[in-house]
C-alpha positions in Angstrom: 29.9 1.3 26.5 30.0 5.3 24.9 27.9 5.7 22.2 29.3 5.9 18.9 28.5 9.0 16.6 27.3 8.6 12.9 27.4 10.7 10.4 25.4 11.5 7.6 26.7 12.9 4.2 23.4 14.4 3.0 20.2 15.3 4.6 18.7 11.6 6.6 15.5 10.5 5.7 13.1 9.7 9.1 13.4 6.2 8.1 17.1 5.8 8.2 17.1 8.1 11.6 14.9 5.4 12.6 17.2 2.1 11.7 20.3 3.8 13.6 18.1 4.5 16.7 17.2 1.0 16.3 20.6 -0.1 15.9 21.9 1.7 18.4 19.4 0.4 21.2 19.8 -2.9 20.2 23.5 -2.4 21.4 23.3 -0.6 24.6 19.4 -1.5 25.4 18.9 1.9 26.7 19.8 4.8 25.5 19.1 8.6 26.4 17.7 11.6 24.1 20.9 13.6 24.8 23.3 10.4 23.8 21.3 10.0 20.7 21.5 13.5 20.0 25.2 13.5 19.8 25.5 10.3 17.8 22.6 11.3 15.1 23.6 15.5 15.1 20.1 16.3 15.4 18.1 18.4 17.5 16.8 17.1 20.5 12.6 17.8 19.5 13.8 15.9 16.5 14.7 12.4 18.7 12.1 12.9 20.6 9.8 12.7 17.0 11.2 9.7 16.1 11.1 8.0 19.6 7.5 8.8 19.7 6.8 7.2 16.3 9.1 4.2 17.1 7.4 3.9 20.4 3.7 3.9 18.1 4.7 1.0 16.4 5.9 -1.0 19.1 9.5 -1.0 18.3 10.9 0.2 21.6 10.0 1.8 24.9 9.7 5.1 26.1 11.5 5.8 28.9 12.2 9.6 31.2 14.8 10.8 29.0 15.4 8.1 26.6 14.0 4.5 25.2 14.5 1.1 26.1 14.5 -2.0 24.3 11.2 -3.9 24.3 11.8 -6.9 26.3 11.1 -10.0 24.2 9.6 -12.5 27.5 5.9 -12.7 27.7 5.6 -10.0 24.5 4.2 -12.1 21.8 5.6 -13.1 18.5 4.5 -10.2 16.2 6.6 -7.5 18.6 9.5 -9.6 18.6 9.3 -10.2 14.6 8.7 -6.4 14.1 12.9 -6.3 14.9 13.6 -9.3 12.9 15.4 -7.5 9.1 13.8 -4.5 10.0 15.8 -2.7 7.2 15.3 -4.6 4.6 12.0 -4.9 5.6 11.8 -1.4 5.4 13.3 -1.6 1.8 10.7 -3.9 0.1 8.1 -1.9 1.8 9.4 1.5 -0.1 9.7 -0.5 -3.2 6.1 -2.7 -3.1 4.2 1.1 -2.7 5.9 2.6 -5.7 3.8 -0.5 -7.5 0.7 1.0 -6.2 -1.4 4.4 -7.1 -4.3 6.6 -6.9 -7.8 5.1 -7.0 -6.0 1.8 -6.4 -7.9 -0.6 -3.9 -5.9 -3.3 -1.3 -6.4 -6.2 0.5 -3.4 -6.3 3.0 -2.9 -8.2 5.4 -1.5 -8.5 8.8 2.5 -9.0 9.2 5.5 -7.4 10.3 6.4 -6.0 6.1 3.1 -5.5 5.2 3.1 -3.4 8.4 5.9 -1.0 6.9 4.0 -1.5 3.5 1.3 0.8 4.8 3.5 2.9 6.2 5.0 3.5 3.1 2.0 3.4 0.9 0.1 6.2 3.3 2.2 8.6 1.2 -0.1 7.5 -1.9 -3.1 9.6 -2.4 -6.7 8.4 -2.6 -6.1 4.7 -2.5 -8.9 2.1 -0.6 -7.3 -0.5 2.1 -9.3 -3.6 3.3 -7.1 -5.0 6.0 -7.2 -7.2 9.1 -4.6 -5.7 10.5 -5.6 -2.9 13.6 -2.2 -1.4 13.1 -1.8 -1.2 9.9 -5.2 1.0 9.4 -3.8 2.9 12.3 -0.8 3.7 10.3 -2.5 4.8 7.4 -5.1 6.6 9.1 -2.1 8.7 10.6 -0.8 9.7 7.6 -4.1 11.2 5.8 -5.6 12.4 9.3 -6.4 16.4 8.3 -4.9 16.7 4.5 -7.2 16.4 2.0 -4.9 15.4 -0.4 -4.2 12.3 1.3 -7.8 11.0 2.2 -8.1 7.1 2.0 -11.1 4.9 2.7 -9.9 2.3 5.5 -11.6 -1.0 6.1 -11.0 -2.8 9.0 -12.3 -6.4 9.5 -14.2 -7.8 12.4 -13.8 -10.9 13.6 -12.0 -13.0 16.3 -9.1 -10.9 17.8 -5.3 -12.3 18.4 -4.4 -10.1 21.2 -0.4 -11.0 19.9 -0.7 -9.5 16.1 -3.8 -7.0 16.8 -5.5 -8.5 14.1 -8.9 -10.1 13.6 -9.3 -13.5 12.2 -11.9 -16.3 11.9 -15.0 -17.1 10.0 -16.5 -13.4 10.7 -13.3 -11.9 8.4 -13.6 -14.0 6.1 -17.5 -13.2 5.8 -16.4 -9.7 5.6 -13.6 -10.6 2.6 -16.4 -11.9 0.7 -18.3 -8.5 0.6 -15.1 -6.8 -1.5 -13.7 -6.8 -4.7 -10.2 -5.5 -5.1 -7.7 -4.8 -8.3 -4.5 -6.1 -5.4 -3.5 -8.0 -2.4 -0.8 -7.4 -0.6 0.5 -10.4 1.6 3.5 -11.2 3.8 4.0 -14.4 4.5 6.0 -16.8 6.6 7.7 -19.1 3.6 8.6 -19.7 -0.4 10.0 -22.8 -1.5 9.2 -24.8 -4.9 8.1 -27.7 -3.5 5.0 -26.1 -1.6 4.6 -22.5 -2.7 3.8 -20.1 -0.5 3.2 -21.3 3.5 1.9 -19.8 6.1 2.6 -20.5 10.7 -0.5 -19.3 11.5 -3.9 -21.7 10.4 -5.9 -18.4 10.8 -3.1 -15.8 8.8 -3.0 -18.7 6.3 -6.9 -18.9 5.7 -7.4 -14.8 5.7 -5.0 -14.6 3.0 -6.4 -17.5 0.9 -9.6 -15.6 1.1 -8.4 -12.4 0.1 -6.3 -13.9 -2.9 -9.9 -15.2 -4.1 -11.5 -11.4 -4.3 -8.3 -9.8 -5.9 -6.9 -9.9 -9.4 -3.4 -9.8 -8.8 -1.4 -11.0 -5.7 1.9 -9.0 -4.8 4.0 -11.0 -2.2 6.7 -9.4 0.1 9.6 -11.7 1.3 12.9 -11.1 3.1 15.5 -13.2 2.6 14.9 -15.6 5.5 11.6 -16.7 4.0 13.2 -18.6 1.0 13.6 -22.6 0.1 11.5 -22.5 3.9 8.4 -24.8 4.1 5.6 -23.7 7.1 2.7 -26.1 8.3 -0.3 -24.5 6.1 -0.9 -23.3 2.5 -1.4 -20.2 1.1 -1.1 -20.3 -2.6 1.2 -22.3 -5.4 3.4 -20.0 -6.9 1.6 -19.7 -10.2 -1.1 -17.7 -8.1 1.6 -15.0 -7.7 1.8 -11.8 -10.1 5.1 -10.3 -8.0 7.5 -11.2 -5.6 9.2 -8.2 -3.4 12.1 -9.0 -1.8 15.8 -7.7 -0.5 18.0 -10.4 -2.7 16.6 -12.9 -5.3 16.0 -16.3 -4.3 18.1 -19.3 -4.6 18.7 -20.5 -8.1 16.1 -23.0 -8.1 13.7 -20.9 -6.4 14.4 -18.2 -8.6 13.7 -20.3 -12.0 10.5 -22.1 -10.6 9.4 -18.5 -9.9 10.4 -17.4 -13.2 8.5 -20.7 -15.0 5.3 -19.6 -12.9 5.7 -16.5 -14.6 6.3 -14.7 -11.4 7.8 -10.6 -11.4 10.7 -11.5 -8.9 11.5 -7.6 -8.0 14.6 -6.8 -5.8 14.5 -4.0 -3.8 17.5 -1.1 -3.6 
């Protein structure tokens, strides 16, 4: 199948590079630096940039020449996910760091958004993370790595570690939690609805969260669209634990007005 072009009117960010790379590979599986060269109009050092970063994150495979599409059999859940809404994922992550500023401290933890959260918030200056999340410090650490200007203290949990997420869970995190007080936390999370709250697939994910709600002040949760009116196996928090809700489209009606009785910041992103 020949690759389509696309074309830009006005200068692309690296982000939206990154979406019709994605995009692209998703439809032919592999795809070559010189074909994406022609489709995107950019220089060759530029795609191999972006396949680089993509590659870092675990979005796709390098390949001589090109990039292949990370098979999902025998991958693990959390690479598989990382495709799942990726734009809009990518939206509420833009939109949830504009919330956030210098001298600000985080608990974040581990998930596909909150993943593109830190990502986005490594642009913030002088800002504290705790996170269990081994990529998402990476990510940050990146960013700041030799600019003054964008140092960041970076905390990284011990404790048992899921191989599948590269996180750390288990009673030695939670120990760890207990040790910090922080203004926010920043959670993604794997349902809404009105009848539970917010849920949680994982027992461990579920119980690092609840921990980290319990040292923060106020609790910021990020959402796509497939998350609402859901229900998962284990609790997180009711939704009156919630300050703001980031997501790409507001919830159902229903939702929507139990989140707006719990006096919840429901916050669309553009």
């Amino acid at each position: 199948m020949p690759i389509r072009s696309i074309y830009f009117k006005e200068p692309v960010k690296p982000d939206q590079r990154h979406e019709k790379i994605l995009e692209l590979l998703s439809e032919h599986r592999r795809i070559s630096v010189e074909d994406l060269n022609q489709a995107l109009d950019v220089s060759l050092e530029t795609i191999r940039r972006d396949l680089g970063q993509l590659a870092e994150r675990g979005l796709l495979r390098k390949i001589h020449g090109g990039a292949a599409l990370v098979e999902t059999s025998g991958e693990g859940l959390f690479q598989s996910r990382l495709r799942l809404q990726a734009p809009a994922k990518r939206r509420i992550a833009r939109k949830a760091a504009s919330y956030f500023h210098p001298g600000d401290a985080l608990f974040i933890d581990n998930g596909t958004t909150t993943l593109a959260f830190a990502e986005e918030l490594a642009g913030v200056d002088q800002v504290t993370i705790i996170t269990n999340g081994t990529l998402i410090a990476a990510a940050i650490a990146r960013r700041a790595r030799g600019s003054l200007e964008h140092q960041k203290r970076i905390f990284l949990l011990g404790g048992s570690f899921s191989g599948d997420g590269l996180e750390t869970l288990g009673p030695f995190a939670h120990e760890q939690i207990q040790r910090f007080h922080a203004e926010h936390v920043v959670l993604t999370v794997g349902a809404v609805d009105v009848a539970h709250g917010v849920t949680d697939y994982d027992l461990g994910e579920a119980s690092v969260a609840r921990a980290m709600i319990g040292q923060a002040r106020t609790l910021t949760v990020l959402v796509d669209q497939s998350k609402f009116s859901r229900t998962a196996l284990f609790e997180v928090c009711g939704l009156a634990a919630v300050d703001r809700l980031i997501s790409d489209v507001l919830p159902e009606p229903d939702l929507l007005a139990a989140l707006r009785e719990s006096e919840v910041e429901v916050v669309v992103a553009d």
